[in-house]
C-alpha positions in Angstrom: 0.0 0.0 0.0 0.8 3.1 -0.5 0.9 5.2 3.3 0.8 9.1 3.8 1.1 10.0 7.8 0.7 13.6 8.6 0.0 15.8 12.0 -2.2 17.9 12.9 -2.9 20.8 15.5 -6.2 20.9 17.8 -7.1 23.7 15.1 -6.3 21.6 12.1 -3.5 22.9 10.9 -0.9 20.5 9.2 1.9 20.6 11.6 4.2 17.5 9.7 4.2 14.9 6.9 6.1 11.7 8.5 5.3 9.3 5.5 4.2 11.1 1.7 2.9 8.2 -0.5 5.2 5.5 0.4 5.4 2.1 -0.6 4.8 -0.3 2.6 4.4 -4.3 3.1 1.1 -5.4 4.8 1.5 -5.9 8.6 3.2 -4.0 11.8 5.1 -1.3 11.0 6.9 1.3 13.0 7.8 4.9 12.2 9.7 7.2 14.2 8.5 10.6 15.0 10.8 13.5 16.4 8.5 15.9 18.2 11.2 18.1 19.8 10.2 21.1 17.7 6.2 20.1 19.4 5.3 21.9 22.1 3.1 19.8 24.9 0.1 19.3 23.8 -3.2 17.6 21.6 -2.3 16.4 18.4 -4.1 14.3 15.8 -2.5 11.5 13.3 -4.1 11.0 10.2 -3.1 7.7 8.3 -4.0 7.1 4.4 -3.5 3.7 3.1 -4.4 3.3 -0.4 -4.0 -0.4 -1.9 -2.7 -1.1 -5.0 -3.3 -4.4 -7.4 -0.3 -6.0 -9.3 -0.5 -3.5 -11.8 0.2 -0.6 -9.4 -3.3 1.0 -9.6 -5.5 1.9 -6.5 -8.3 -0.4 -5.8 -9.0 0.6 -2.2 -8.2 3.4 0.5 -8.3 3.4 4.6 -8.1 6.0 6.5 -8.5 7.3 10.1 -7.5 9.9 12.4 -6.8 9.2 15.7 -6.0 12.1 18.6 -2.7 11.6 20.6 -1.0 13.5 23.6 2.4 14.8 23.3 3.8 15.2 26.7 7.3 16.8 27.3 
């Protein structure tokens, strides 16, 4: 699939793009995230995963948001 990750602030304002359209295997992953320039706060995580067939087109998309605390 292919997975964008991005931030957001409380006022939805698009603080960070951690993943942009990359290529990723089915299963657990794990990104790291460097939040030093983040101040404390409420943050949201929006994840878009769009499959792909063996010819490389889209056949379906997921997505969520989820909130997450940031505490410093």
């Amino acid at each position: 699939a292919l997975v964008t990750l991005k931030i957001y602030n409380v006022l939805g304002q698009e603080m960070a793009t951690i993943l942009d359209r990359e290529d990723m295997n089915e299963g657990t992953q794990e990104v790291q995230f460097n939040a030093n320039e983040f101040s404390s706060g409420v943050y949201f995580y929006r994840i878009v995963a769009e499959g792909l067939d063996e010819d490389g087109v889209a056949t379906s998309t997921y997505q969520t948001v989820k909130k997450m605390m940031l505490v410093k």
